[in-house]
PyMOL Python script that loads the backbone (N, CA, C, O; Angstrom):
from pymol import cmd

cmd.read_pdbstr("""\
ATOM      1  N   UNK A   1      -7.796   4.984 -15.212  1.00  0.00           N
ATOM      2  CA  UNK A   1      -8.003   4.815 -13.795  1.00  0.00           C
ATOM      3  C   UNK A   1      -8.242   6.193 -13.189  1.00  0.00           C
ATOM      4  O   UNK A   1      -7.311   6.992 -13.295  1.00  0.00           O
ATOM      5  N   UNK A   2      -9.232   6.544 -12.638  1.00  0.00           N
ATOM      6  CA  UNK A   2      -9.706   7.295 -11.615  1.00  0.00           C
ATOM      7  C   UNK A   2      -9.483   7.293 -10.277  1.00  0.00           C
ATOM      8  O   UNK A   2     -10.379   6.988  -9.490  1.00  0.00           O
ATOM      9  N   UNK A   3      -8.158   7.664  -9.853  1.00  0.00           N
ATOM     10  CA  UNK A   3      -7.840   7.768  -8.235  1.00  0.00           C
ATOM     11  C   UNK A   3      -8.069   8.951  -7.862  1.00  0.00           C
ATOM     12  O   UNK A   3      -7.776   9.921  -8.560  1.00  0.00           O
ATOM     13  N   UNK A   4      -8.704   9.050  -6.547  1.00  0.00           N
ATOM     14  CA  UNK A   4      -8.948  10.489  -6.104  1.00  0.00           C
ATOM     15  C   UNK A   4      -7.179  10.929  -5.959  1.00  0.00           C
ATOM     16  O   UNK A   4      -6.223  10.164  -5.827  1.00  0.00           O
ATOM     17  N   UNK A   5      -7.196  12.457  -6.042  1.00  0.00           N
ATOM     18  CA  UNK A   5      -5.548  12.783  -5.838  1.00  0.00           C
ATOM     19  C   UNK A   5      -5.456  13.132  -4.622  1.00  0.00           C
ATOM     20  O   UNK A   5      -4.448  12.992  -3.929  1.00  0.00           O
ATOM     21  N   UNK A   6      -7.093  13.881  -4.082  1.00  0.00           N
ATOM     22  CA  UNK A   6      -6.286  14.247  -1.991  1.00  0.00           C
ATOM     23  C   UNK A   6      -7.081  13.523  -1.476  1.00  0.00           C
ATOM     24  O   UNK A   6      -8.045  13.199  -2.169  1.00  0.00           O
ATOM     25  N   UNK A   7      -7.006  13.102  -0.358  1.00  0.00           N
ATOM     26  CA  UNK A   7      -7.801  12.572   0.742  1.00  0.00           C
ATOM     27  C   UNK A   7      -9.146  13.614   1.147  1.00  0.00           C
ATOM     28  O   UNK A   7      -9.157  14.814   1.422  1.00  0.00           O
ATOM     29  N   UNK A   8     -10.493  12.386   1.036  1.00  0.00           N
ATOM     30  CA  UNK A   8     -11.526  13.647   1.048  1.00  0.00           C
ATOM     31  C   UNK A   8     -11.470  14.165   2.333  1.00  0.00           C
ATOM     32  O   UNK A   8     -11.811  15.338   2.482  1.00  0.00           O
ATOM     33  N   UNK A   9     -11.092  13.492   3.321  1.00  0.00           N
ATOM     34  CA  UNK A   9     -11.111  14.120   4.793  1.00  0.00           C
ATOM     35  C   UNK A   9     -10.227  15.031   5.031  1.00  0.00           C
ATOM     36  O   UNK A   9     -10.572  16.194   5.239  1.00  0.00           O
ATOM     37  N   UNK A  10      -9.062  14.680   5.037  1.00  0.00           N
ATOM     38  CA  UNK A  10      -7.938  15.550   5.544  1.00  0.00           C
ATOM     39  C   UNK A  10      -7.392  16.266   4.765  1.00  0.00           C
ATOM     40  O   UNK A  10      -6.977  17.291   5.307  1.00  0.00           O
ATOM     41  N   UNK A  11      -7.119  16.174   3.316  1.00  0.00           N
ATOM     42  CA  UNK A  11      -6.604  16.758   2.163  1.00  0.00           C
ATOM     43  C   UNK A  11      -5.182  16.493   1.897  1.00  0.00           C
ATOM     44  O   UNK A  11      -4.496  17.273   1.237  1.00  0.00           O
ATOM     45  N   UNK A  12      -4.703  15.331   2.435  1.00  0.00           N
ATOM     46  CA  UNK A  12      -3.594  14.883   2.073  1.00  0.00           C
ATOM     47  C   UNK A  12      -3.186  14.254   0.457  1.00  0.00           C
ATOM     48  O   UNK A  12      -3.247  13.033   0.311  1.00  0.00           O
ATOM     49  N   UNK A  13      -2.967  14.722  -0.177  1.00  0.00           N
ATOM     50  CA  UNK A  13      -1.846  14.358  -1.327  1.00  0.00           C
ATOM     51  C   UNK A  13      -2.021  12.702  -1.698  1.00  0.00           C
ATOM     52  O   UNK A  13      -0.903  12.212  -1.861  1.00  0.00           O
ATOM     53  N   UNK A  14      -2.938  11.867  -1.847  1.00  0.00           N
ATOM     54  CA  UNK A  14      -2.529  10.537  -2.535  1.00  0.00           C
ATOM     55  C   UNK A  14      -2.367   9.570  -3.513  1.00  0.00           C
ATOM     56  O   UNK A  14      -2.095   8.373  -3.616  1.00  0.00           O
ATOM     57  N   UNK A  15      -2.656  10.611  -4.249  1.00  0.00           N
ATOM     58  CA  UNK A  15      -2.945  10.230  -5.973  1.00  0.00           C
ATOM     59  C   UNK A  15      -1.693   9.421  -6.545  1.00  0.00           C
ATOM     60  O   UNK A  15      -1.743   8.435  -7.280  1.00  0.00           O
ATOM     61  N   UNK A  16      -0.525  10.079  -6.026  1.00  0.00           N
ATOM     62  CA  UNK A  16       0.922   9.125  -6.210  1.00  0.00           C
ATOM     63  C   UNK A  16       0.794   8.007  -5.443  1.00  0.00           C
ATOM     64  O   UNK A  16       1.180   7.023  -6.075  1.00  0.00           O
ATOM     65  N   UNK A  17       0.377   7.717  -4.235  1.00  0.00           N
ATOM     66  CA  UNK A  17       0.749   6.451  -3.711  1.00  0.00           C
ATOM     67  C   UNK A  17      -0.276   5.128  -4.218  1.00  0.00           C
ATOM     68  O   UNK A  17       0.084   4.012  -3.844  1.00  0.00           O
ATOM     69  N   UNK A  18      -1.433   5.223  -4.988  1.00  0.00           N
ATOM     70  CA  UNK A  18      -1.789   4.100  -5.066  1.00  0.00           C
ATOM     71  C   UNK A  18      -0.902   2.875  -6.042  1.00  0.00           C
ATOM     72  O   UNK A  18      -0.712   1.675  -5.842  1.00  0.00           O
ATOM     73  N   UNK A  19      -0.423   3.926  -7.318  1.00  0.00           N
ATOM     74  CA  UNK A  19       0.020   2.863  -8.580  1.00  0.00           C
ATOM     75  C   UNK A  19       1.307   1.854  -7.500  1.00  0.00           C
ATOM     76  O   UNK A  19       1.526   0.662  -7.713  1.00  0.00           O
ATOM     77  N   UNK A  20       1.894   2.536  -6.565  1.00  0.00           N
ATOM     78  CA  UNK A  20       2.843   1.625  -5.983  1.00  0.00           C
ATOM     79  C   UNK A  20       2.043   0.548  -4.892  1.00  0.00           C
ATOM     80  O   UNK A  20       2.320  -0.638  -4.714  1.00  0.00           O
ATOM     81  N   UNK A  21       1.087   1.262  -4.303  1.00  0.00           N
ATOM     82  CA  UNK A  21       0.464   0.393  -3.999  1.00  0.00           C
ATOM     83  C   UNK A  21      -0.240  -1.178  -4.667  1.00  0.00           C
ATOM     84  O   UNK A  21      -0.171  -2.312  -4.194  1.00  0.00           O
ATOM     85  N   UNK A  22      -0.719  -0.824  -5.573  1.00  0.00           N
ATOM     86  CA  UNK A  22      -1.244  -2.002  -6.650  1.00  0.00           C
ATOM     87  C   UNK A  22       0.371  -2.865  -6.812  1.00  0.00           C
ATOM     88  O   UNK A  22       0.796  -4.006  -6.631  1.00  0.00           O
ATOM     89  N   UNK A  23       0.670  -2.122  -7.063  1.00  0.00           N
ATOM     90  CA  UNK A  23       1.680  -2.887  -7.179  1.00  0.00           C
ATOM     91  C   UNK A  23       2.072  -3.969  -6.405  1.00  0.00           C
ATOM     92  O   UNK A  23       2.045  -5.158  -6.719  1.00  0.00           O
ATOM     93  N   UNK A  24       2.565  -3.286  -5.007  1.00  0.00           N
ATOM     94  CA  UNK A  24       3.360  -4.285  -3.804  1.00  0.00           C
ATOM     95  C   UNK A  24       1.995  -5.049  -3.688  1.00  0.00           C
ATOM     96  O   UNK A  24       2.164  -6.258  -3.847  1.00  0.00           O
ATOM     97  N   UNK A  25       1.084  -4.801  -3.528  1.00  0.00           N
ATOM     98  CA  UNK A  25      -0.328  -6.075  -3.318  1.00  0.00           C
ATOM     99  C   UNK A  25      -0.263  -6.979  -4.526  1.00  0.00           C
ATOM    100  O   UNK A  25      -0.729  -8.114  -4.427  1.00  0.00           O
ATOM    101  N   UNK A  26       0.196  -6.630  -5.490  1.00  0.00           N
ATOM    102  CA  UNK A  26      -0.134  -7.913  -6.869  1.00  0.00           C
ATOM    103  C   UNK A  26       1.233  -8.593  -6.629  1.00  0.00           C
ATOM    104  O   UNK A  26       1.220  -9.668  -7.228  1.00  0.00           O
ATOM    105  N   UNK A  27       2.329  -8.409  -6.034  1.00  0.00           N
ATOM    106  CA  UNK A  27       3.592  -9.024  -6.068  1.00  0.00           C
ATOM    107  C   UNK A  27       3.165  -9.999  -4.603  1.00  0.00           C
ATOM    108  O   UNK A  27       3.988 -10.854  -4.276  1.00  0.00           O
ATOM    109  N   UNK A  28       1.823  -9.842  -3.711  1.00  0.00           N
ATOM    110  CA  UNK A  28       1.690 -10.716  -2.782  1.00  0.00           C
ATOM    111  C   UNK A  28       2.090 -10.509  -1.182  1.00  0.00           C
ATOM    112  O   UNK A  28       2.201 -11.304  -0.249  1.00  0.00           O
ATOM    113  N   UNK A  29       2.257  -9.028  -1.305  1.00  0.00           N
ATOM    114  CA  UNK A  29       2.213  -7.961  -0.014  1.00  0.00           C
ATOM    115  C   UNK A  29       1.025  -7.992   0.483  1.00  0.00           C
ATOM    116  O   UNK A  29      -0.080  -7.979  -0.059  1.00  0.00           O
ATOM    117  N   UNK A  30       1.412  -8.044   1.781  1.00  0.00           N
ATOM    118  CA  UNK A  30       0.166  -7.702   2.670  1.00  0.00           C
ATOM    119  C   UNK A  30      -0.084  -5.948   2.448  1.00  0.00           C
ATOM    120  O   UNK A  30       0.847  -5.143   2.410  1.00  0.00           O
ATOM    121  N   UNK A  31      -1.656  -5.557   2.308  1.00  0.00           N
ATOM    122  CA  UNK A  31      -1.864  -4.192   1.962  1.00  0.00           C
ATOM    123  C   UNK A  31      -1.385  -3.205   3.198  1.00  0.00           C
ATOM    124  O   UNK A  31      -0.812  -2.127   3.037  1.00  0.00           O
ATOM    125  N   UNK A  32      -1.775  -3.855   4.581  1.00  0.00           N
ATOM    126  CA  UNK A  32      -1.156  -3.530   5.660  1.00  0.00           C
ATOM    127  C   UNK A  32      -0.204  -3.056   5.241  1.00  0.00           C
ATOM    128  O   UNK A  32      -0.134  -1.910   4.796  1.00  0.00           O
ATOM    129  N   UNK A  33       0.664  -3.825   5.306  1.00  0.00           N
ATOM    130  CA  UNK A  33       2.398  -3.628   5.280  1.00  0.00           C
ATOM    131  C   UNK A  33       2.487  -3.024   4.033  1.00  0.00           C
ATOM    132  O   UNK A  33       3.713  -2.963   3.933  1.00  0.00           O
ATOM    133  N   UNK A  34       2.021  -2.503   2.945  1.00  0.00           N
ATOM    134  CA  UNK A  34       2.638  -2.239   2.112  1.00  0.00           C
ATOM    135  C   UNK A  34       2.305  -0.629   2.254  1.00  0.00           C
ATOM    136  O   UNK A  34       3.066   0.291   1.952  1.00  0.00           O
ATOM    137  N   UNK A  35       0.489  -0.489   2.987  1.00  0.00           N
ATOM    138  CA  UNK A  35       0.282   1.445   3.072  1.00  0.00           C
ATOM    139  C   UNK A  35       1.552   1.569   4.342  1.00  0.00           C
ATOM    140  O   UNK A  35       2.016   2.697   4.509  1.00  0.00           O
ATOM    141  N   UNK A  36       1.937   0.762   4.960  1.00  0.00           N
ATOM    142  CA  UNK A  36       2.936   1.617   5.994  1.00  0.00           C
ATOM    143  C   UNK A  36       4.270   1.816   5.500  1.00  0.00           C
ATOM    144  O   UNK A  36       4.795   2.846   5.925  1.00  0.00           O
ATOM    145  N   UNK A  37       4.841   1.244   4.860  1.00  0.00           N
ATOM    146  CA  UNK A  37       6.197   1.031   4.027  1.00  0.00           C
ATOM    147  C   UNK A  37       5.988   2.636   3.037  1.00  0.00           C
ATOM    148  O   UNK A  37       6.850   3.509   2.943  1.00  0.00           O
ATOM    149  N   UNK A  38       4.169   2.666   2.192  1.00  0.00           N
ATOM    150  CA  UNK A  38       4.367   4.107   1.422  1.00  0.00           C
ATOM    151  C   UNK A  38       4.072   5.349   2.606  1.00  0.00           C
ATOM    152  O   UNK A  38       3.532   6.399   2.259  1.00  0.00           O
ATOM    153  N   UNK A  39       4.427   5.139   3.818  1.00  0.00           N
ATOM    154  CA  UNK A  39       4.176   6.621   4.749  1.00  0.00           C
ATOM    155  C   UNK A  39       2.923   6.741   4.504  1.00  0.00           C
ATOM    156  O   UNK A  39       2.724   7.903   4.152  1.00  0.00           O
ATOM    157  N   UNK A  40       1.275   5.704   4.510  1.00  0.00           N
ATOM    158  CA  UNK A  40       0.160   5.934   4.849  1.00  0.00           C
ATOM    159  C   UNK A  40      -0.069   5.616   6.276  1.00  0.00           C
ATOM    160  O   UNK A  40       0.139   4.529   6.816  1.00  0.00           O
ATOM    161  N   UNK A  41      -0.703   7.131   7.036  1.00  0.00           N
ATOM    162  CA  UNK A  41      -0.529   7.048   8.507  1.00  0.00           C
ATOM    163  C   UNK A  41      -1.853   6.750   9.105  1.00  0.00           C
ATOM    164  O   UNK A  41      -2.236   5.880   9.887  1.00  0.00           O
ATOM    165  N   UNK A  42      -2.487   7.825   8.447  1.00  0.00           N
ATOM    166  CA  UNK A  42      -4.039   8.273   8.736  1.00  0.00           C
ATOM    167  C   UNK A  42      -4.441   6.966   8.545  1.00  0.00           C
ATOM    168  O   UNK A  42      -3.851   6.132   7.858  1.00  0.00           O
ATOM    169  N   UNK A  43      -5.511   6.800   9.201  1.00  0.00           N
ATOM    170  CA  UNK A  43      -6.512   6.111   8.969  1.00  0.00           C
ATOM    171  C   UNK A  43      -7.941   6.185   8.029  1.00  0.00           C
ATOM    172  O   UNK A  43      -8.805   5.311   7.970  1.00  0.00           O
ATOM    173  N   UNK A  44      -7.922   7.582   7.266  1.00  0.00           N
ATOM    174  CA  UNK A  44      -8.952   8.333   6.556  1.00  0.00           C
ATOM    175  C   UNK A  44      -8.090   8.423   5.281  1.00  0.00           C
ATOM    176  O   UNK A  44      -8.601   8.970   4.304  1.00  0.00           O
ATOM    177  N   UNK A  45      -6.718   7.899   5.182  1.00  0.00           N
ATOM    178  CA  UNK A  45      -6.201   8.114   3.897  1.00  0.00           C
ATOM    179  C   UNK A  45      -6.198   6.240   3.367  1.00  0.00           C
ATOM    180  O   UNK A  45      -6.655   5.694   2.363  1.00  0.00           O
ATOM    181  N   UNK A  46      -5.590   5.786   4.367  1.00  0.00           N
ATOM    182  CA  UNK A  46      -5.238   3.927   4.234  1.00  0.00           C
ATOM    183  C   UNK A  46      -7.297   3.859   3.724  1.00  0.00           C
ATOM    184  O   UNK A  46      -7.356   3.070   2.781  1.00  0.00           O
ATOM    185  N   UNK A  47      -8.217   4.196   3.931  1.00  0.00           N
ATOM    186  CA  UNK A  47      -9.339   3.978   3.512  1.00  0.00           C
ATOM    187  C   UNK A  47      -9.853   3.912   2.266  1.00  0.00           C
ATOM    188  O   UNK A  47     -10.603   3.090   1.740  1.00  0.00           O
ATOM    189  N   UNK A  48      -9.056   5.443   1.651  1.00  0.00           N
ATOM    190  CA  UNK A  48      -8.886   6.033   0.063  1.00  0.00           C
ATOM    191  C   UNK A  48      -8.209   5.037  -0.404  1.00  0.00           C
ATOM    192  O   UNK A  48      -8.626   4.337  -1.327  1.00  0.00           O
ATOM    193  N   UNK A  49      -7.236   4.886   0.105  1.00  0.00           N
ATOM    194  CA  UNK A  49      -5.953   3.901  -0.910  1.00  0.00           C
ATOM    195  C   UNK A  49      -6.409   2.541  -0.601  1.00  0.00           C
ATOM    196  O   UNK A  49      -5.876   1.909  -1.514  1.00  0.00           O
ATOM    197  N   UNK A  50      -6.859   1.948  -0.109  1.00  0.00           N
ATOM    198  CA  UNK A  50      -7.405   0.676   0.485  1.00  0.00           C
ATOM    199  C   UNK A  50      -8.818   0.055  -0.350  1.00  0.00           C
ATOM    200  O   UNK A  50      -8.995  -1.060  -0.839  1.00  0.00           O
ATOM    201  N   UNK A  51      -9.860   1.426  -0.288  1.00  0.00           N
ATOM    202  CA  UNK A  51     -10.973   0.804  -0.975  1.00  0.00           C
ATOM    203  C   UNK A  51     -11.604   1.756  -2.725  1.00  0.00           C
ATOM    204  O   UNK A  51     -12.731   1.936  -3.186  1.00  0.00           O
ATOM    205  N   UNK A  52     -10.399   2.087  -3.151  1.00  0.00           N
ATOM    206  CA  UNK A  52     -10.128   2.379  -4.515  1.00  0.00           C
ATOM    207  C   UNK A  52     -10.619   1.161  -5.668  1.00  0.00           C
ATOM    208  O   UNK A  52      -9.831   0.302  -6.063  1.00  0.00           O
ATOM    209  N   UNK A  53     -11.527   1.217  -5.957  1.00  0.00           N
ATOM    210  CA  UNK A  53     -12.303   0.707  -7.184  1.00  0.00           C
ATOM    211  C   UNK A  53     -12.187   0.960  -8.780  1.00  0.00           C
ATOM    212  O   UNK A  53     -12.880   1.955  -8.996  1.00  0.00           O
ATOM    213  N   UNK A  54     -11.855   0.692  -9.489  1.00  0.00           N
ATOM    214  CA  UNK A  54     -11.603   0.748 -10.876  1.00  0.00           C
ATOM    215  C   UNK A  54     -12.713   0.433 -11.452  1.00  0.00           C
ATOM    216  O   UNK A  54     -13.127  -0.688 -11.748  1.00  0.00           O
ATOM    217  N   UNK A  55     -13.356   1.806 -11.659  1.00  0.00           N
ATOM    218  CA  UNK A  55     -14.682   1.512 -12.052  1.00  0.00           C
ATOM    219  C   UNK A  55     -14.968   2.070 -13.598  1.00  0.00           C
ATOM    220  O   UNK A  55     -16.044   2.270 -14.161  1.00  0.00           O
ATOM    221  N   UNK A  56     -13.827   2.216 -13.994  1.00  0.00           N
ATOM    222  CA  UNK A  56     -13.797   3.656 -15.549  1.00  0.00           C
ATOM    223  C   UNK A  56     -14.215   2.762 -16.647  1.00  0.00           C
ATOM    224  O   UNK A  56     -14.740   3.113 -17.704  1.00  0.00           O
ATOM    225  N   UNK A  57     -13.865   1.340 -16.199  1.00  0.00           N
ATOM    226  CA  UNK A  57     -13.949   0.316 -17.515  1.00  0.00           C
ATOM    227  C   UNK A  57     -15.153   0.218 -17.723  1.00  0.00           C
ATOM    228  O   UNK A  57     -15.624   0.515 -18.821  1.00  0.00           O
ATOM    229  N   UNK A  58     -15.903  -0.221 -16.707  1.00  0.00           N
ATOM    230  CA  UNK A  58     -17.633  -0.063 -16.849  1.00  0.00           C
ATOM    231  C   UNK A  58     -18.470   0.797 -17.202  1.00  0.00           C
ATOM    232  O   UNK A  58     -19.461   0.737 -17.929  1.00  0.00           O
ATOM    233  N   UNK A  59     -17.917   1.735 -16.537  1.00  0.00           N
ATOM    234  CA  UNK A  59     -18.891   2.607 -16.898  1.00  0.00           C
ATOM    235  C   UNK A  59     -18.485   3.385 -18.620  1.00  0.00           C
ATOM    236  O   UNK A  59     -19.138   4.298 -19.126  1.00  0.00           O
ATOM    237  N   UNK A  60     -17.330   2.752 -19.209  1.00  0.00           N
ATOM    238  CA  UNK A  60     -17.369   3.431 -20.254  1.00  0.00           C
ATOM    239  C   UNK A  60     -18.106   2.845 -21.499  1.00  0.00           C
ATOM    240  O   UNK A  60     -18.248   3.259 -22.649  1.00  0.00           O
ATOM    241  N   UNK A  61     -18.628   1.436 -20.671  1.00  0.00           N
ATOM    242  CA  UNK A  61     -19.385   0.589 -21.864  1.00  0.00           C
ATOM    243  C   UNK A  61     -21.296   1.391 -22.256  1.00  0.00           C
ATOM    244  O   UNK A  61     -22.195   0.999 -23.001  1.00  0.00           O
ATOM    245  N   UNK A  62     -21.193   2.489 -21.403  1.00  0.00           N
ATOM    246  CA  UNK A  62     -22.586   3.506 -21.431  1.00  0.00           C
ATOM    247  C   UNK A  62     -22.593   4.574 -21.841  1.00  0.00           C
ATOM    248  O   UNK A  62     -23.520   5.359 -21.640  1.00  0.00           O
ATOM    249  N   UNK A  63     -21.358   4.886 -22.636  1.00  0.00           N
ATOM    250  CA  UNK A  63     -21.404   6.229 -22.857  1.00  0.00           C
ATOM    251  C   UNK A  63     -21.731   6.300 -24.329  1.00  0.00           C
ATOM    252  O   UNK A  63     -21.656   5.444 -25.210  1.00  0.00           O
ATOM    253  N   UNK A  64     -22.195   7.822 -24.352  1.00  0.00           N
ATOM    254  CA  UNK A  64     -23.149   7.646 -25.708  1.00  0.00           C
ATOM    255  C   UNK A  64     -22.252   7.573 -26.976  1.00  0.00           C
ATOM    256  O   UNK A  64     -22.763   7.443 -28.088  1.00  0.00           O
TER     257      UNK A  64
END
""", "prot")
cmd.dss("prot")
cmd.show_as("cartoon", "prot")
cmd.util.cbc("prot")
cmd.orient("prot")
């Protein structure tokens, strides 16, 4: 998995908060409630952690 670690805007630190994130959303948390519970404030960070794509699997079916 490929998570960015800072926020591209502001440069905040978030590379730790997604795995808990995935988390509280697969247990059936609202994502809302779950970036405010991990101290996501910004609105330029809840974006990062919000629209995070797991894209490593695919693209590793192209490599030479």
């Amino acid at each position: 998995m490929m998570v960015p670690v800072r926020c591209f805007s502001c440069g905040k630190v978030i590379g730790s908060i997604y795995e808990a994130f995935e988390e509280k959303v697969k247990k059936g948390e609202n994502p809302e409630k779950a970036l405010d519970e991990l101290g996501v404030k910004r609105y330029c960070c809840r974006r990062m952690v919000f629209t995070q794509a797991d894209l490593i699997d695919d693209i590793m079916k192209y490599q030479r």
